[in-house]
C-alpha positions as CSV (number, residue, x, y, z in Angstrom):
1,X,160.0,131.0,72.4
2,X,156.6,130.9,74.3
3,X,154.5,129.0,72.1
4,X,150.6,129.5,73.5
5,X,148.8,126.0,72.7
6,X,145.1,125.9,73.6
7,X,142.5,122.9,72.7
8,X,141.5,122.1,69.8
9,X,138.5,124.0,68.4
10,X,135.8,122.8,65.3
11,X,137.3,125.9,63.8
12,X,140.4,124.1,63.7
13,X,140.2,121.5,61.7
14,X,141.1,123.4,57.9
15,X,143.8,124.9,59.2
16,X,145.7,121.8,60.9
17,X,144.5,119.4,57.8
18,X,146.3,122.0,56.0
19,X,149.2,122.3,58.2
20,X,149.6,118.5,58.6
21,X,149.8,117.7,55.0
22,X,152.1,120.3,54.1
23,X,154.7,119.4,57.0
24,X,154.0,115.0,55.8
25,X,154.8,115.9,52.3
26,X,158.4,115.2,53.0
27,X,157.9,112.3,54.7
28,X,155.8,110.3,52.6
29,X,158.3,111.1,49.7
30,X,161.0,109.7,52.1
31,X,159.0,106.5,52.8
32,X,158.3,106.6,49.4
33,X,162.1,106.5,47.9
34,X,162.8,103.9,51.0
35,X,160.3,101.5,49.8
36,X,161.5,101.6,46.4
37,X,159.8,100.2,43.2
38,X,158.4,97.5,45.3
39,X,155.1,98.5,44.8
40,X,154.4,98.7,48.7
41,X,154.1,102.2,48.8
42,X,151.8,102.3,46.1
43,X,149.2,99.9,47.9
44,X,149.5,101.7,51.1
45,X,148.9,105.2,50.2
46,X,147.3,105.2,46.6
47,X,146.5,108.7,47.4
48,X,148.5,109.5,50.8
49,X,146.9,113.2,50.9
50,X,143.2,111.9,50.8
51,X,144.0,109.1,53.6
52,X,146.4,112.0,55.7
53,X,143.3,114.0,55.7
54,X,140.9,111.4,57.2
55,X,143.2,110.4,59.8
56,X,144.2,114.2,60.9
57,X,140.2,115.2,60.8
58,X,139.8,111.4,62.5
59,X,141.9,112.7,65.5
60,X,140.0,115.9,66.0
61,X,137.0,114.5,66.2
62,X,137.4,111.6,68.2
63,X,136.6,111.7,71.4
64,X,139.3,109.4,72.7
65,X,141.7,111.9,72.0
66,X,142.7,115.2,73.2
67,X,143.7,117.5,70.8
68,X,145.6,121.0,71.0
69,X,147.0,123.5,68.8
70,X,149.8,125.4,69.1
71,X,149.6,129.2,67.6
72,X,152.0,132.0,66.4
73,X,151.3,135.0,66.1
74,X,147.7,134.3,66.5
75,X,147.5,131.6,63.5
76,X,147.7,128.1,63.8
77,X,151.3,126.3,63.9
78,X,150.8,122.9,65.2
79,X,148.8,120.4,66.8
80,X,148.8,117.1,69.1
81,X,146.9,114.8,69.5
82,X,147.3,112.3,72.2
83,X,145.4,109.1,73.9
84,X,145.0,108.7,77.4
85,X,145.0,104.8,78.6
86,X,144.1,105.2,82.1
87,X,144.1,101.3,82.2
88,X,148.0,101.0,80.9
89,X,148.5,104.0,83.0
90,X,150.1,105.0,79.4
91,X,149.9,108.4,77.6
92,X,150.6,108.1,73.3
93,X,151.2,111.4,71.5
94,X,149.1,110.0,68.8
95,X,149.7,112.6,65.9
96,X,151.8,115.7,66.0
97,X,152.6,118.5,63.1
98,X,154.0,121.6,63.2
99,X,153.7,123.7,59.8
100,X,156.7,124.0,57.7
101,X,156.8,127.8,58.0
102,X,157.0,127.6,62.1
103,X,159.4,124.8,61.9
104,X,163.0,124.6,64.1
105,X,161.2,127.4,65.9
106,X,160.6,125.1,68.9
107,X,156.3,124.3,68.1
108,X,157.1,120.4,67.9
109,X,159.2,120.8,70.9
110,X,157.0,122.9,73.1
111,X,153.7,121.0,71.9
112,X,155.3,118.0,73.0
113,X,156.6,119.2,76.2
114,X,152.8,120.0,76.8
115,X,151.7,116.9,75.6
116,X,154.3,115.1,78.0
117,X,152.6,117.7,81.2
118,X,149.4,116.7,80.5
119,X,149.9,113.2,80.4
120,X,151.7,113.4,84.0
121,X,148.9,115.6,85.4
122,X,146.4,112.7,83.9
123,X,148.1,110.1,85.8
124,X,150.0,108.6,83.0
125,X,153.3,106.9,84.2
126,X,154.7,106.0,80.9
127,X,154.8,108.2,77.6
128,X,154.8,106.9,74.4
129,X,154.8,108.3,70.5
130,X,156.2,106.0,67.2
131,X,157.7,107.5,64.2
132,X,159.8,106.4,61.3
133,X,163.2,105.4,61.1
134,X,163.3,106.7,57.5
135,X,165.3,110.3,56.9
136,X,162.1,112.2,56.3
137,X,161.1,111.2,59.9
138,X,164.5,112.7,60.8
139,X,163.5,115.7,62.6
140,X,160.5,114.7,64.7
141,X,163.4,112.0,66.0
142,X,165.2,114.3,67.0
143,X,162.0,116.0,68.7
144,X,161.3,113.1,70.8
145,X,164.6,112.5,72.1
146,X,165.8,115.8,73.2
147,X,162.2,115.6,74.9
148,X,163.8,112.6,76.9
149,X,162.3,109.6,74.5
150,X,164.0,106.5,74.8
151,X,163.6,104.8,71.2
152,X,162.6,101.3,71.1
153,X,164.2,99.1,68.2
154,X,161.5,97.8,66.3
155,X,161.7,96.4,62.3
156,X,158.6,95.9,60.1
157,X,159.1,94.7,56.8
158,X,156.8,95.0,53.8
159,X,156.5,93.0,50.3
160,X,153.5,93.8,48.0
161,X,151.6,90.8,46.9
């Protein structure tokens, strides 16, 4: 599938809130059965939606970050957003969502294939993106790594106070 992904326009920004919280839905309720009753959950994302939103229209509008959308059949599907640290020489896909109605269509993989090329044409020489270990990251795993991501072992643990 060809996927056209163009940058990210003020026009935008509805339609990829929008997207972004409908495609996370799963995956907060998957952090939020492996946290547990532990209350950790809770204190993180009191209202997960509200927070998701100001971090997704955060991302558009900073100008750190350089944002594209993909589109299907001339609607919004997914976006990317990804930092540039010409410093580090490193590239981080920062945020990426496909909608759950384009899903296992190949957006996510095509909108991080792009995000990969543009980090190489910006100099980058090392690509980067974190996600969960939980099953409602699952998918986007599997993204990454058929995209040639190497995952790096990392363990965080959380008690509420």
């Amino acid at each position: 599938m060809d996927t056209p992904i163009r940058p990210l326009d003020e026009r935008d920004h509805e339609p990829v809130v929008a997207l972004s919280l409908r495609s996370w839905a799963p995956v907060f309720a998957s952090m939020e059965v492996v946290l547990g009753p532990s209350g950790v959950f809770e204190r993180f994302y009191p209202d997960w939606p509200v927070a998701q939103r100001a971090a997704v229209l955060a991302a558009c509008t900073d100008p750190a970050m350089s944002v594209w959308v993909a589109e299907v059949d001339g609607a919004v599907a997914g976006f990317v957003a990804v930092r540039f640290d010409r410093a580090e020489r490193l590239g981080e896909i920062h945020m990426v969502a496909v909608d759950p109605d384009h899903q296992r269509r190949g957006v996510g993989s095509a909108l991080t294939a792009f995000a990969v090329d543009r980090m190489r044409a910006e100099g980058m020489s090392i690509a980067m993106v974190e996600t969960g270990g939980d099953p409602g990251h699952g998918p986007a795993r599997r993204t990454y790594e058929r995209a040639g991501f190497t995952a790096m072992p990392v363990v965080r643990y959380f008690a509420a106070l």
